[in-house]
matplotlib code that plots the C-alpha trace (Angstrom):
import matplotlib.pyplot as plt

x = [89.3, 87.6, 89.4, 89.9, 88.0, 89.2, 88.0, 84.6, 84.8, 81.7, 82.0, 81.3, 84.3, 84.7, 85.5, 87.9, 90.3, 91.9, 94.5, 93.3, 94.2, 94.0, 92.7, 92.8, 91.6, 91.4, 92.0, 91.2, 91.9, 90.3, 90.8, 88.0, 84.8, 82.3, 79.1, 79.4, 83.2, 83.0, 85.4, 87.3, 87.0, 90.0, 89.0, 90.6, 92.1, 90.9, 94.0, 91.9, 88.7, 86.5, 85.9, 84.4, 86.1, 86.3, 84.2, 85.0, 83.1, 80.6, 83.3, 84.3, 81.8, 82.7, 82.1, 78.6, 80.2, 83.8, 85.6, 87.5, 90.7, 90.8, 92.8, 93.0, 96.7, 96.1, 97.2, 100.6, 101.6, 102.3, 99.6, 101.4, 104.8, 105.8, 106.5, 108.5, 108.4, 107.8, 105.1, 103.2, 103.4, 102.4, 99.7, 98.5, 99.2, 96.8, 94.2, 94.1, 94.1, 91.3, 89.2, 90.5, 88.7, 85.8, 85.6, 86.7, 90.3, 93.4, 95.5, 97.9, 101.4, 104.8, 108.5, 107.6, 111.6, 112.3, 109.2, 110.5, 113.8, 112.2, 111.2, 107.8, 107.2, 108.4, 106.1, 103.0, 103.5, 103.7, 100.9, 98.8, 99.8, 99.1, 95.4, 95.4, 96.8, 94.8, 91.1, 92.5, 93.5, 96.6, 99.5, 101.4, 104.2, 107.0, 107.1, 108.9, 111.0, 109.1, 105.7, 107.7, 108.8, 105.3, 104.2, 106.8, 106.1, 102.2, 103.4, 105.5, 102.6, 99.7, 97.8, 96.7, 99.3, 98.1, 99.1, 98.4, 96.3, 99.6, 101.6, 103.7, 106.0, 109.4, 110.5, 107.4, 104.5, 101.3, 99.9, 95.8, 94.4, 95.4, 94.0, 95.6, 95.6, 96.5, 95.9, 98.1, 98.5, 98.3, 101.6, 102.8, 102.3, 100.4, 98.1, 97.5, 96.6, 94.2, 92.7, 92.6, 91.0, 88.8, 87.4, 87.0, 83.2, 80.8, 81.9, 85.6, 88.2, 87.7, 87.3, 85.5, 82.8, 80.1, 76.0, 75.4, 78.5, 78.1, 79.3, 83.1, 83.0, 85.4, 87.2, 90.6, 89.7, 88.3, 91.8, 93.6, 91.2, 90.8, 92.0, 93.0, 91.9, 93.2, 93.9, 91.5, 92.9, 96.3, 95.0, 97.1, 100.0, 100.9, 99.8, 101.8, 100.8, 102.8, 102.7, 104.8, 104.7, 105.8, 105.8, 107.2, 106.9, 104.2, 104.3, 103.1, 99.6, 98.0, 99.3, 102.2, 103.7, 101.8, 101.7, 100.5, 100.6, 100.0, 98.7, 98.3, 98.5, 100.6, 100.3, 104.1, 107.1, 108.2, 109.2, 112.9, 112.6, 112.4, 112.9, 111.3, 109.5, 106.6, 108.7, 111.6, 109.6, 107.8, 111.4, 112.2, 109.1, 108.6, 107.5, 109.2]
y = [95.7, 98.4, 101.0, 100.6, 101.8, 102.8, 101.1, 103.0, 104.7, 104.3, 100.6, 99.3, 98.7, 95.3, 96.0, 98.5, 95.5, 95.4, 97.2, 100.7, 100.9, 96.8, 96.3, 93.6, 92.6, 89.5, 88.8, 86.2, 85.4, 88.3, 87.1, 85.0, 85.1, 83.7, 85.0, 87.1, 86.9, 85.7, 87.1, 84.6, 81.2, 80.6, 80.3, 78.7, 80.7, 80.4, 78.4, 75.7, 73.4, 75.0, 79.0, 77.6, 76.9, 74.3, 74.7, 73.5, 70.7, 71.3, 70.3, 74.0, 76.2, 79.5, 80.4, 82.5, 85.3, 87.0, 85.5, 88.2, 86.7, 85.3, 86.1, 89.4, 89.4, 93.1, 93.7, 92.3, 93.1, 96.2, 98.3, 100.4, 98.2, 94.6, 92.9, 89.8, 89.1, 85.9, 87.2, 88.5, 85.0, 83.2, 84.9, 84.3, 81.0, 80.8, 82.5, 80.7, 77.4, 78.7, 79.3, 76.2, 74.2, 76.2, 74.5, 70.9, 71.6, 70.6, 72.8, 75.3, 73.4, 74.3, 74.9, 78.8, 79.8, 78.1, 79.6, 83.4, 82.2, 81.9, 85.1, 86.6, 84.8, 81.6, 81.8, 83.3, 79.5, 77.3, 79.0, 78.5, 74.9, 74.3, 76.1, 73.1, 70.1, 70.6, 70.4, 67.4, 69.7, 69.1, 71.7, 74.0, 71.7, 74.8, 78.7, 79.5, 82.7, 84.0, 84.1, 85.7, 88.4, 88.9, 88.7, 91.2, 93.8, 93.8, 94.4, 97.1, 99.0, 97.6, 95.5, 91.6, 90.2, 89.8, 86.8, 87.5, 85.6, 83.1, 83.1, 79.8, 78.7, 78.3, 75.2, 73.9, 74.9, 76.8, 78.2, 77.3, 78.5, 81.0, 83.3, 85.8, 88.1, 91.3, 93.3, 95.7, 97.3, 94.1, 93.5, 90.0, 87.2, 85.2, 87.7, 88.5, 84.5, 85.2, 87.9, 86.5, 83.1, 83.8, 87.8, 87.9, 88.4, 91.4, 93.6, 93.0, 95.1, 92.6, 95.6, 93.6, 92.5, 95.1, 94.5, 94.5, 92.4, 89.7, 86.7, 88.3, 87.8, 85.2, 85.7, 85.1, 82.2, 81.0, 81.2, 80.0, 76.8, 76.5, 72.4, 74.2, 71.0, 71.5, 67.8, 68.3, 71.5, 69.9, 66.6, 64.3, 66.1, 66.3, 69.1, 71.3, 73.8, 76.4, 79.6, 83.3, 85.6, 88.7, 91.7, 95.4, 98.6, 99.2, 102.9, 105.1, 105.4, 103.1, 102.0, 99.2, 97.1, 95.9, 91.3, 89.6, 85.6, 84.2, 80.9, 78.7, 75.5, 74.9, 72.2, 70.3, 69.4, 71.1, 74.5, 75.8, 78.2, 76.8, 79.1, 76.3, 73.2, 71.8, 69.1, 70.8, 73.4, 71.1, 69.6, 73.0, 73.5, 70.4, 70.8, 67.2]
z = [99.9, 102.0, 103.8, 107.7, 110.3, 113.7, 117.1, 118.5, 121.8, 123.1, 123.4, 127.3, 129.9, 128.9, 125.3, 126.2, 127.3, 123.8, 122.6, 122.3, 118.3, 117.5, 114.2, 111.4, 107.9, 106.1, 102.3, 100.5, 96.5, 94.8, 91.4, 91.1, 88.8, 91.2, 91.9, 95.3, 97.2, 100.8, 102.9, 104.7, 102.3, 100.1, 96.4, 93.6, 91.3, 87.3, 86.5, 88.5, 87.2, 90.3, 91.0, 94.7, 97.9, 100.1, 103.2, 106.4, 108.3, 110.8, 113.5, 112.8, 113.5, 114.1, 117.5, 118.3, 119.7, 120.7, 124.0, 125.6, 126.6, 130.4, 131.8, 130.2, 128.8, 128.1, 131.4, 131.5, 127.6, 126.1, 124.6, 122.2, 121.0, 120.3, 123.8, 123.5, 127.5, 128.8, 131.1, 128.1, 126.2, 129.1, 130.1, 126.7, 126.5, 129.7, 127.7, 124.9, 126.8, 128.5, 125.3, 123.9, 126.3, 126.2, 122.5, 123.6, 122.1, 124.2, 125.5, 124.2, 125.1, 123.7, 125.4, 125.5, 125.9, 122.4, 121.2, 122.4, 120.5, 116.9, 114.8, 114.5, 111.3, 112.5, 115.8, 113.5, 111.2, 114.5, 115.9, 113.1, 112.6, 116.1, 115.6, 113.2, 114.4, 117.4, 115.0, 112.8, 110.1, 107.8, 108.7, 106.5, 105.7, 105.3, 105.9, 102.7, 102.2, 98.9, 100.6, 104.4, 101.5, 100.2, 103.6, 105.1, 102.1, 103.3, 106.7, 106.0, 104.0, 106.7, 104.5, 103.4, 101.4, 97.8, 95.6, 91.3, 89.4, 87.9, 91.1, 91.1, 94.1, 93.3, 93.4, 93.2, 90.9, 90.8, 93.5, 93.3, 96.6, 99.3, 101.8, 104.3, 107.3, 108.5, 112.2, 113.6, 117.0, 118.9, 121.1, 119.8, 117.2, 120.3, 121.1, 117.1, 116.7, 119.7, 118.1, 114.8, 116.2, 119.5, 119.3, 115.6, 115.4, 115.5, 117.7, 117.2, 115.4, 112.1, 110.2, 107.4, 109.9, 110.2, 111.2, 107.0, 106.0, 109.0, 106.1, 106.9, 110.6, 111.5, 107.8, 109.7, 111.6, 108.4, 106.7, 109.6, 109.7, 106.1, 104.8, 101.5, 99.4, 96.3, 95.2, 92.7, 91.0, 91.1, 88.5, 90.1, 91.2, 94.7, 97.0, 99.4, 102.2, 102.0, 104.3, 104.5, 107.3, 108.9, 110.9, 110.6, 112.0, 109.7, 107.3, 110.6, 108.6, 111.4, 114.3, 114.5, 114.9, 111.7, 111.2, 108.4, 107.7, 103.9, 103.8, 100.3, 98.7, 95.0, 93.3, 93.1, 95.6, 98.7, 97.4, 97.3, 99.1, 102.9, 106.0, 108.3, 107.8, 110.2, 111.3, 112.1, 114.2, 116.1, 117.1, 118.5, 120.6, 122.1, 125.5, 126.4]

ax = plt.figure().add_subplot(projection="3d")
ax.plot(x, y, z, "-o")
ax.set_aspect("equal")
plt.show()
């Protein structure tokens, strides 16, 4: 992975509405022999028939350039520490309804005082299962406590969570696909899923996406969208989703507070490890 970058200042009045230091990187499985990695697509790892990833459908196009959040929650959250206010989520909530629609998707709609009430990681998995649900795609079934570590110790040291080559989920079995996400100096797990989904492109703080590397634009997006299809690599056996996340203070090297979110599919049961299952959280943020 490349080294980070920090935001330009010569950028134009509008682009000066993010978070002064926001950043973010993606990762995706780097122990791969294919010919060329593309940042942002999930690969199977070697234990696995295929070195290629499944690509999304043509329903998912990436969008052709950044949307600045409207309205611009910038304004009402914190620009330099986590802000856990309800006038912060709501006004991102707005946004991201707004570009929502702008794509055809519904609305962003959950009970936001239930939502305040679960941890970081908890509201990074619902977010991204929402992201998902909402585009037809299968959820992350549980947020399980070995990836949340692996996720949390990525977020302490302010970069992508890493899985190795023979990584198996306890409880279950081996892990044959995953992908993951870092930003850091964004004010909440809302406003990171904004980031990460809607102002991702060129011209954004994706650090990976530069005028001569324009194939890892959108590389978080990606992840967050990906199906994951691994029925294939699994010969038979059943496939769960499985996602960790986190967020810390970060190691002071770049600004905090530092999130990361670990998304990947084994091939067994529903691991052993269980902090939350999709089910259950959707019970908890029902809007009624």
């Amino acid at each position: 992975m490349k080294g980070f970058q920090k935001l330009k200042t010569s950028r134009s009045s509008t682009r000066a509405t993010r978070p002064r230091f926001a950043r973010w990187k993606v990762a995706v499985s780097c122990f791969v022999v294919a010919i060329g990695v593309v940042f942002g697509v999930v690969f199977l790892l070697p234990n696995s028939p295929s070195t290629k990833g499944t690509s999304q459908a043509p329903a998912l196009k990436n969008p052709r350039v950044d949307v600045l959040p409207s309205p611009n929650f910038v304004n009402t959250c914190s620009d330099s520490n986590l802000d856990a206010s309800g006038a912060c989520l709501a006004a991102v909530i707005s946004a991201t309804t707004n570009v929502r629609a702008s794509e055809g998707i519904r609305a962003l709609s959950f009970d936001a005082a239930s939502f305040r009430k679960l941890t970081i990681g908890e509201q990074l998995f619902v977010l991204v299962d929402l992201e998902r649900t909402a585009r037809g795609i299968a959820p992350f079934v549980v947020l399980s406590s070995q990836l949340d570590q692996v996720a949390l110790k990525a977020a302490r040291s302010q970069v992508d969570p890493q899985m190795g080559v023979n990584a198996v989920l306890t409880g279950s079995g081996p892990i044959v696909a995953w992908g993951s996400n870092w930003a850091g100096g964004t004010p909440s797990a809302a406003a990171t899923n904004y980031y990460w989904m809607y102002e991702d492109g060129r011209g954004s703080s994706n650090v990976d996406c530069t005028p001569t590397t324009l194939k890892q634009c959108w590389g978080h997006r990606d992840n967050i969208l990906e199906a994951f299809s691994a029925a294939a690599a699994c010969s038979g056996r059943p496939v769960v989703l499985a996602m960790g996340a986190a967020e810390a203070p970060g190691d002071g090297t770049l600004p905090s507070p530092s999130f990361t979110e670990l998304m990947s599919a084994a091939c067994g049961p529903s691991p052993s490890s269980i902090v939350m299952t999709w089910t259950h959280a959707q019970a908890l943020i029902d809007p009624g």
